[in-house]
Every structure is written in structure tokens, then in C-alpha cells.
C-alpha positions as CSV (number, residue, x, y, z in Angstrom):
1,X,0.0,0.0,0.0
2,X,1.3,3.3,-0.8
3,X,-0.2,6.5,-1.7
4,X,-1.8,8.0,-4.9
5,X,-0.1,10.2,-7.0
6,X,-1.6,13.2,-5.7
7,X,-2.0,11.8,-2.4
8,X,-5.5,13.8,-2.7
9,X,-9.0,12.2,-2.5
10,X,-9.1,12.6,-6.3
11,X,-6.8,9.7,-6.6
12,X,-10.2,7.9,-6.7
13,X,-10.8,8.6,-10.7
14,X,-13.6,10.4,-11.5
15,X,-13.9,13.1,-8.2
16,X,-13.0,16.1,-8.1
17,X,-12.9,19.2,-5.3
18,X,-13.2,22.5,-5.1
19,X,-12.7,25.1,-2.6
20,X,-13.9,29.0,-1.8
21,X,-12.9,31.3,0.8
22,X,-13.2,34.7,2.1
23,X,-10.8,36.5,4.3
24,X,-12.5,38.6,5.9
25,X,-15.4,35.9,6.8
26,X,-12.5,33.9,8.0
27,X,-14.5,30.6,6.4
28,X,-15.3,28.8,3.4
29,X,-16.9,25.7,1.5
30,X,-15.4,22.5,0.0
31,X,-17.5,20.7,-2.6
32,X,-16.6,17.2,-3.7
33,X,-18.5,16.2,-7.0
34,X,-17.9,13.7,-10.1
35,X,-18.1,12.7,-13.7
36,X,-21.4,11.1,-12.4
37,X,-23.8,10.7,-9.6
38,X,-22.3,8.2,-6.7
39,X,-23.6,6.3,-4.0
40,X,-22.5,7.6,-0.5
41,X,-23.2,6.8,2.7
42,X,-22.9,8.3,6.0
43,X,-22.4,7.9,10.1
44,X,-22.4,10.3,12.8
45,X,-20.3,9.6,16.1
46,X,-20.3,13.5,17.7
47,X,-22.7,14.6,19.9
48,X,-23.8,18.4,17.9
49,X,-23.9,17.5,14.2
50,X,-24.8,19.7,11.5
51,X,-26.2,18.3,8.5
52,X,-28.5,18.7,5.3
53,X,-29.9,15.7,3.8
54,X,-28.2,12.9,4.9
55,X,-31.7,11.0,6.0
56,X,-31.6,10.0,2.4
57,X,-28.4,8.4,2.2
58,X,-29.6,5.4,4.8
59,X,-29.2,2.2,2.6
60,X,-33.4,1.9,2.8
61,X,-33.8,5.0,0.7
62,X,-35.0,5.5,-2.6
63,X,-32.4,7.6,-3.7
64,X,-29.3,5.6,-5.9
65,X,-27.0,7.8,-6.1
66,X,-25.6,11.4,-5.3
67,X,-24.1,14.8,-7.6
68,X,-22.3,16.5,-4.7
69,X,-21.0,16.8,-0.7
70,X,-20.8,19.8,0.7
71,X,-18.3,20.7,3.6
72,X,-18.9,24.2,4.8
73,X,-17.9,26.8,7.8
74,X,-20.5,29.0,8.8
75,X,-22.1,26.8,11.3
76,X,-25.6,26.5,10.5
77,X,-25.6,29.5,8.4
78,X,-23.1,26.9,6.0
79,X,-26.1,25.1,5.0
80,X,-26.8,27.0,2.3
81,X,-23.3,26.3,0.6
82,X,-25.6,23.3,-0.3
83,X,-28.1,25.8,-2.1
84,X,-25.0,27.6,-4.3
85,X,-23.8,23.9,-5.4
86,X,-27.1,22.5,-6.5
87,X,-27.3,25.6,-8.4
88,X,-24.1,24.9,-10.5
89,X,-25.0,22.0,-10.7
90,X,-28.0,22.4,-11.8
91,X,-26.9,24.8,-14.5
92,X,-24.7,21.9,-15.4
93,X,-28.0,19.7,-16.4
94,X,-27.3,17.5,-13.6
95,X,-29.5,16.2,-10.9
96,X,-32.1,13.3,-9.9
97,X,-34.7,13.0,-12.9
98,X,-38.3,13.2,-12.0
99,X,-40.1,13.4,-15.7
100,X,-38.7,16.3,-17.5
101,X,-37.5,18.1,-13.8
102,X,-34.0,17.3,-12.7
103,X,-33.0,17.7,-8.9
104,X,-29.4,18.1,-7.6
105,X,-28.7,15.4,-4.7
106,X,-26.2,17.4,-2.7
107,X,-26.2,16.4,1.4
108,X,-23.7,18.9,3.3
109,X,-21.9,19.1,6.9
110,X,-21.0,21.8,8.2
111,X,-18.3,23.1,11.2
112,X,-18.6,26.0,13.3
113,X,-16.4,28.9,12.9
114,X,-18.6,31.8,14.1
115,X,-15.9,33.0,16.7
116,X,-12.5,32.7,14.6
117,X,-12.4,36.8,14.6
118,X,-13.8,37.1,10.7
119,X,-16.4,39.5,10.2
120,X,-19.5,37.7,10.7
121,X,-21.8,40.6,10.6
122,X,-23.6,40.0,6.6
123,X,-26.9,41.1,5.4
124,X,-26.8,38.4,2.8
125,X,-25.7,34.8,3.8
126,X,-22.8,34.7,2.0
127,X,-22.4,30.7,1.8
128,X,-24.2,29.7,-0.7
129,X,-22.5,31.9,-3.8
130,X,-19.3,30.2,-2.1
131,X,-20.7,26.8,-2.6
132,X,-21.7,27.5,-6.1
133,X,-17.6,29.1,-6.7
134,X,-16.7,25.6,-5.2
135,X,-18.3,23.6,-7.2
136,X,-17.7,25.3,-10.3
137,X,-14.4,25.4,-9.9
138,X,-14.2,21.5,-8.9
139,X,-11.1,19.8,-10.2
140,X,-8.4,17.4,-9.5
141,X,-5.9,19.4,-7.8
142,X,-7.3,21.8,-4.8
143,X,-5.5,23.4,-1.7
144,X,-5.5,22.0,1.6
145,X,-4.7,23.6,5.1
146,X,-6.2,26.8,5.4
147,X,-8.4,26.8,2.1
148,X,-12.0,25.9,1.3
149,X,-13.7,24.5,4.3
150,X,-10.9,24.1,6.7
151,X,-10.1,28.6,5.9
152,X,-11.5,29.5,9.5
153,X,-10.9,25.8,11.0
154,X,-9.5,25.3,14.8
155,X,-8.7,22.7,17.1
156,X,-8.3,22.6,20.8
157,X,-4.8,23.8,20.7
158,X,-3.7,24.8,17.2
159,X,-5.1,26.2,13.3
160,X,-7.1,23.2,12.0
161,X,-7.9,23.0,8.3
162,X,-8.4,21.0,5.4
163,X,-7.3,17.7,5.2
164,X,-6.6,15.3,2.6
165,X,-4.7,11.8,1.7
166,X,-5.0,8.7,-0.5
167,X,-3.9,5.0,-0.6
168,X,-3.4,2.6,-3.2
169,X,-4.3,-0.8,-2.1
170,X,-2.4,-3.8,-3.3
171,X,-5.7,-5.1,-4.7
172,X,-6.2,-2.7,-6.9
173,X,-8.6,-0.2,-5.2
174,X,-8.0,3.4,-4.2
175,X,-9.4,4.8,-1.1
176,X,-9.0,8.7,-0.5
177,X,-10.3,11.2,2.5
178,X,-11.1,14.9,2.7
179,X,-11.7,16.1,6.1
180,X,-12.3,19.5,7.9
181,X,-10.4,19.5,11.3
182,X,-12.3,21.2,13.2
183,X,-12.0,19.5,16.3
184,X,-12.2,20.0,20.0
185,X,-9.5,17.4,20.5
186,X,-6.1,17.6,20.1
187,X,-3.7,16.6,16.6
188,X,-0.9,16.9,18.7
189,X,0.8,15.3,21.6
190,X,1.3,17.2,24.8
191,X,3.1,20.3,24.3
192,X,5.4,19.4,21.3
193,X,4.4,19.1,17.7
194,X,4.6,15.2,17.2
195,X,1.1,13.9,15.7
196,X,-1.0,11.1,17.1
197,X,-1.4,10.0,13.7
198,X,2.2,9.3,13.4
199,X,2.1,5.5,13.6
200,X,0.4,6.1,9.9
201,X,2.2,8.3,8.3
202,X,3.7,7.6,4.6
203,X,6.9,9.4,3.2
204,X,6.8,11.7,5.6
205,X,3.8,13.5,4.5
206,X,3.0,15.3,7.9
207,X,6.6,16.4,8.8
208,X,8.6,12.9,9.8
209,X,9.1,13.8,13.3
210,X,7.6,9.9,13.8
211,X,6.8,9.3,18.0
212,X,8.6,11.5,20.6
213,X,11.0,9.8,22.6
214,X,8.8,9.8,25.8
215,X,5.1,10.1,25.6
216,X,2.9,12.3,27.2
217,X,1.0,11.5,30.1
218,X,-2.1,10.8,30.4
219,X,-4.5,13.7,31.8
220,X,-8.3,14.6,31.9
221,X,-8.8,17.2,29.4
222,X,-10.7,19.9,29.8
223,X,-13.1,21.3,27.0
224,X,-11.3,24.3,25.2
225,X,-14.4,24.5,23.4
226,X,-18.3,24.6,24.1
227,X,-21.0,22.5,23.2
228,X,-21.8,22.6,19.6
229,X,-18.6,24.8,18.6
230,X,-16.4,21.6,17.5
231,X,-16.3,19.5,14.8
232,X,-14.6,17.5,12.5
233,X,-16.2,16.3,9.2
234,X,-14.7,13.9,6.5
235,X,-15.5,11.9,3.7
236,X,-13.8,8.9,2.9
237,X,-14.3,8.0,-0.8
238,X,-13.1,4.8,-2.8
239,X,-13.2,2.8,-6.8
240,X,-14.3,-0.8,-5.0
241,X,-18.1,-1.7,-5.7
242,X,-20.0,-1.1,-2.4
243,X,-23.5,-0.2,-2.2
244,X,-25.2,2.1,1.0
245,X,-24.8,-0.5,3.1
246,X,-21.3,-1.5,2.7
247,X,-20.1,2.6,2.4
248,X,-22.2,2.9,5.8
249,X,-19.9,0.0,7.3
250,X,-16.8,2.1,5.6
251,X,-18.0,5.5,7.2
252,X,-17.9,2.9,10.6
253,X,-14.6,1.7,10.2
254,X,-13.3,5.1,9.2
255,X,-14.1,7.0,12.3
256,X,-11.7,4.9,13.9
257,X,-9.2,7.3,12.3
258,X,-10.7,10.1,13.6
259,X,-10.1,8.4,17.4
260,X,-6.5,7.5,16.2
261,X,-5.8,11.1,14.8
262,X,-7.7,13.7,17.6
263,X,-7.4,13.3,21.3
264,X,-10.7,13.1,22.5
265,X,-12.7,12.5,19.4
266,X,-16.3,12.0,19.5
267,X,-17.4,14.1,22.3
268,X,-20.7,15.9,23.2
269,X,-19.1,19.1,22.2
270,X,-18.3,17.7,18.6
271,X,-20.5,16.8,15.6
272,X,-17.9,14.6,14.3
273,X,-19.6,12.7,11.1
274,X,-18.1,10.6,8.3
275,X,-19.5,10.5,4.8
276,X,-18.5,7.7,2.2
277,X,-18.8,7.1,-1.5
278,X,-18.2,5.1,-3.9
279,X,-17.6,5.3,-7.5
280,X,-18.2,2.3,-8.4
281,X,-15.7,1.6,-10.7
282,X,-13.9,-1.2,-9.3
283,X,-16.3,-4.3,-8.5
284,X,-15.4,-6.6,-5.9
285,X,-13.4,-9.7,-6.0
286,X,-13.8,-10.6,-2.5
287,X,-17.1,-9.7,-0.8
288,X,-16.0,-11.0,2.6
289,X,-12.2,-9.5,2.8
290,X,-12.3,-7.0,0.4
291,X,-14.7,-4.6,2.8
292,X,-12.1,-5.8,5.7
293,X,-9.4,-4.3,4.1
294,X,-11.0,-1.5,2.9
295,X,-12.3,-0.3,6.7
296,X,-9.2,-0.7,7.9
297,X,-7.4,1.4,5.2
298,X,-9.9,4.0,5.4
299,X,-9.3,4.6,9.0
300,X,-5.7,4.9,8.8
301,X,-6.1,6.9,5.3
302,X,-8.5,9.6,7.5
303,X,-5.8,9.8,10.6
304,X,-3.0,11.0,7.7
305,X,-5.6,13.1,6.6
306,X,-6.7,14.9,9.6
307,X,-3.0,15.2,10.4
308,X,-2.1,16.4,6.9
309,X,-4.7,19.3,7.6
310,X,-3.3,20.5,10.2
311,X,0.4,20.6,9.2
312,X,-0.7,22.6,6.1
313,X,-2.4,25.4,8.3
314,X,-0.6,28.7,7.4
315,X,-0.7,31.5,9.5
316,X,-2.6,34.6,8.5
317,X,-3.2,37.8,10.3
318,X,-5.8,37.8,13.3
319,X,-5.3,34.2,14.5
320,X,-6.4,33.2,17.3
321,X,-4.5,30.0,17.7
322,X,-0.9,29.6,16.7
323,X,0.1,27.5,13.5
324,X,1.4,23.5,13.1
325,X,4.7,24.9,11.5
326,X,5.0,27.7,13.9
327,X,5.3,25.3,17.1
328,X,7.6,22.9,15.5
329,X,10.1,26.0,14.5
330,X,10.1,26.6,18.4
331,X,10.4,23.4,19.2
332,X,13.6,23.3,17.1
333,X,14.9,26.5,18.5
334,X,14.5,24.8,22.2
335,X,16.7,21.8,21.2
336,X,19.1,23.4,19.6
């Protein structure tokens, strides 16, 4: 196993991602479409989630198959990024046919990012044109860190953002994630700037630093956040075969991941979520280990991710939380 060329969610043929910010809103959208409609799943794990149509993803559903997902700041307010997609998409001539009328599926997530110090104060919501510059401009190479969704993003200690990884599976299948750190929790250890997710990492694509010598201890942590102000929200996204029900076991597996890559995950305070999809592409040729394999890479694929996100954080003027590459230059000056 080793990852896609990009090492990008679009390593999965036939996605693609785009991203719109605003600096002075301090937020942003993340839109991840295809050449065609694909099945998707999803599972929530945090206590305060967000969402927009993801009752119709559950494998009982009459609905096949999806256009877009939508990852958005904005809190609730982000919702309407949803509104701005199925509009370009819609302009696009795609959606669900009902007779001659065509309706974009497109379920969303959002994070909250009201208090990040941008200028929240609009008299028009402002997300869904952002959605609809997202979409439109949906390719296969995007920006992570502090871009699209993951613009405004925080964790309990340092600049989240936007995430993103890939693997290529010795069978033949690709499995990709594209997360918003948003989290509560923690994407470091301690005090120093070594990642939880470090056990995972490939070619060094979150700095190399590997596990510190001596481990933190153990402690109680303490909210940084309140309830409903943290979240992190991903979507894991592969070429193998696998219908609602199998992507909803995928969007399982994966949130193990999340737990490997944030410490604590899942809390009350969080809306943590996982969306899946498949593009079908790739049908199975083992029904029983095939899905295995493909939980267990999804989960570590989403840990690199998360971390990834957060070591491409840049600083900008008016943070409130200091950058990944920021404590790690200190941390060099002190052993020095």
C-alpha cells in the first residue's frame, strides 16, 4: 500500500474538489463532485452534528446515487453552501430525474467557525454563492490547510484545516479522505508538535518527526471548546463496488481514524460525522475481505488526513491559535 499520486481524495478517478474562501469571513466551502452521480453513505459519532440531507443516504432509501457533498464553515448558516452547489449544478444539467424536472442530490456538513475573529456581521448569507464558486471550480488538484472549508478551522490547541490523503491498495482499489479538522481534541501530543497519527504516516507527508522519545502522560482534558462549537467532518471515498450498506460500514470503520488522529474525538461538544462514497468503478473480487481491508485502510487513510490538515495550516493575520509549523520551529529552536 502506498499512496496516490496526488496523495488527494481525487486519486479515486472520477472526483473532483473544489474550494472558496473569504478572508475577511474567515470561512469557506469544499465541494466534492464527479463525472457522475455516486452512492454515499454516512455515520455520525459527535454529539452536535450539522447536516443537510443525509436521512436520504440510509441504505433503505430511494435515492441511488448522489451529484455532490458539501463541507462548509458557517455553522448553520453553512447550509446554504448546499443551495449555491445544487445551483451549479443544476446549471450543469445534472441532478435526480423526476419526468422532464432534474433535482441536484447534494447532502452537506458543516463546522462552526462563528468565533475565529472574521467579520460575521452580513446582510446576505454569504455561503451559498461560495458553494456555487466551489463547485464550479471542482477539479483534481485543490489546496488543503487553510483553504476551502478548513479557511477559519480550529482545534483545541492549534489552526485546524483542510485535510486530505490517499492509498493505493495492493488489490487494486484506491481509497482517498477529505476532512475539515475542526475538532475539539487535540492533533498533537502534549506540548510538542509530534502527531497522534504518526504511527500512519507515509513518506513523511506530515513532517517525519515519527513518536517522541517519551510520551505524554495521560490527563483529563478539559473542554477548550463549548457545546456545539467543534467539529470535525470527513468523507472517505473509494473505486471498490460497495452499495449504502457497505459505504455505511466504511464510514464505521473510518471513524476509527478520527479516534486515532484527535485526542478526545467523538465528544458531546463535537459533531464529528463521516461521509462515504463510492464510484463504483472497481467491483469486488472478495465480498467478505475485500470490505475488511477497505475499513481498515480508510481509517488509517483519514488519521494521515486529519494530520495532513493540520500541518498545512498557514498563518494569517488575526489568528487566534498559533500554526502546526509555527510550534515545530520553536520546538527546534529549544533543542538546539
Amino acid at each position: 500500500m502506498k499512496p496516490g499520486r496526488r496523495n488527494l481524495i481525487t486519486d479515486v478517478e472520477g472526483l473532483r474538489v473544489g474550494n472558496a474562501d473569504d478572508g475577511a469571513l474567515r470561512s469557506g466551502v469544499t465541494v466534492l463532485t464527479g463525472d457522475a452521480p455516486f452512492a454515499a453513505a454516512v455515520h455520525v459519532m459527535g454529539g452536535a452534528p450539522g447536516t443537510r440531507e443525509t436521512e436520504l443516504l440510509a441504505p433503505d432509501k430511494m435515492v441511488g446515487g448522489v451529484d455532490a457533498l458539501v463541507l462548509s464553515g458557517g455553522s448553520a448558516f453553512g447550509l446554504a453552501a448546499c443551495d449555491g452547489a445544487m445551483q451549479a449544478l443544476r446549471a450543469a444539467g445534472r441532478g435526480f430525474a423526476i419526468g422532464p424536472a432534474r433535482v441536484p442530490i447534494v447532502p452537506g456538513a458543516i463546522v462552526f467557525d462563528l468565533l475565529n475573529g472574521g467579520d460575521k456581521d452580513w446582510q446576505v448569507n454569504p455561503y451559498s454563492a461560495l458553494g456555487q464558486l466551489a463547485c464550479e471550480g471542482a477539479g483534481a488538484e485543490f489546496a488543503t490547510g487553510s483553504h476551502g472549508a478548513g479557511f477559519g478551522a480550529m482545534t483545541g490547541r492549534l489552526k485546524g484545516g483542510l485535510g486530505s490523503a490517499s492509498a493505493r491498495l495492493d488489490a487494486g482499489y484506491t481509497v482517498g479522505a477529505l476532512v475539515v479538522v475542526n475538532a475539539l481534541g487535540s492533533a498533537t501530543m502534549g506540548e510538542g508538535p509530534h502527531f497522534w497519527a504518526a504511527p500512519w504516516e507515509m513518506a513523511g507527508e506530515f513532517g517525519g518527526l515519527g513518536l517522541p522519545r517519551d510520551l505524554p502522560p495521560l490527563d483529563e482534558p478539559r473542554p477548550g471548546k463549548r457545546l456545539g462549537e467543534a467539529t470535525t467532518i470527513a468523507i472517505i471515498a473509494t473505486d471498490a463496488a460497495l452499495d449504502k450498506a457497505g459505504l455505511q460500514r466504511l464510514a464505521i470503520a473510518a471513524h476509527d481514524g478520527m479516534a486515532r488522529a484527535l485526542v478526545p474525538s467523538h465528544t458531546p461538544f463535537d459533531g464529528d460525522l463521516v461521509f462515504a462514497v463510492s464510484t463504483g468503478a472497481k467491483p469486488m473480487a472478495d465480498p467478505e475481505t475485500d470490505p475488511f481491508l477497505l475499513g481498515h485502510v480508510a481509517a488509517t487513510t483519514l488519521a494521515r488526513a486529519i494530520a495532513r490538515g493540520v500541518h498545512a495550516a498557514r498563518p494569517a493575520a488575526g489568528d487566534l491559535q498559533l500554526c502546526w509549523q509555527d510550534l515545530a520551529a520553536r520546538a527546534d529552536g529549544r533543542s538546539e
